[in-house]
C-alpha positions, 0 to 999 in steps of 0.5 A, a space after each residue: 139262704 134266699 131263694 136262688 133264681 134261674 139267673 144267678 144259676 146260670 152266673 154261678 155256674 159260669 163262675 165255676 166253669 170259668 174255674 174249670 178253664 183255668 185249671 185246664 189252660 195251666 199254669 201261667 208264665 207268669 206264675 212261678 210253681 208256688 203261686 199256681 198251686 195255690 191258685 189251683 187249691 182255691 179253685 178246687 176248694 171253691 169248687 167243690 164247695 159250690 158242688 155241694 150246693 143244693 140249688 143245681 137243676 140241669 146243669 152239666 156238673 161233669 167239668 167240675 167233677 173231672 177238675 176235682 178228680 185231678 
């Protein structure tokens, strides 16, 4: 892998907490039983996938951890 700059950090990051607010906003409307959790399957996979990265530095990882924990 690359070297990953400070920036794409950050974008990572904000990735992963825009995943950690949608598991915590619930499910959807929209979405019937099934469908969301799936979704939240991926999510959590996705997660602690990008958990496991080793290009973190200072970032509060603690939201993913909770998520991961549910």
């Amino acid at each position: 892998m690359s070297e990953i700059t400070k920036t794409q950090i950050a974008e990572y990051y904000a990735d992963c907490i825009s995943m950690v607010d949608l598991i915590n906003a619930g499910r959807p409307a929209i979405m019937d039983y099934p469908e969301w959790e799936g979704t939240i399957a991926h999510a959590k996979e996705h997660l602690a996938g990008m958990m496991n990265m080793g290009f973190w530095t200072d970032e509060d990882l603690s939201p993913l951890e909770r998520v991961l924990e549910m």
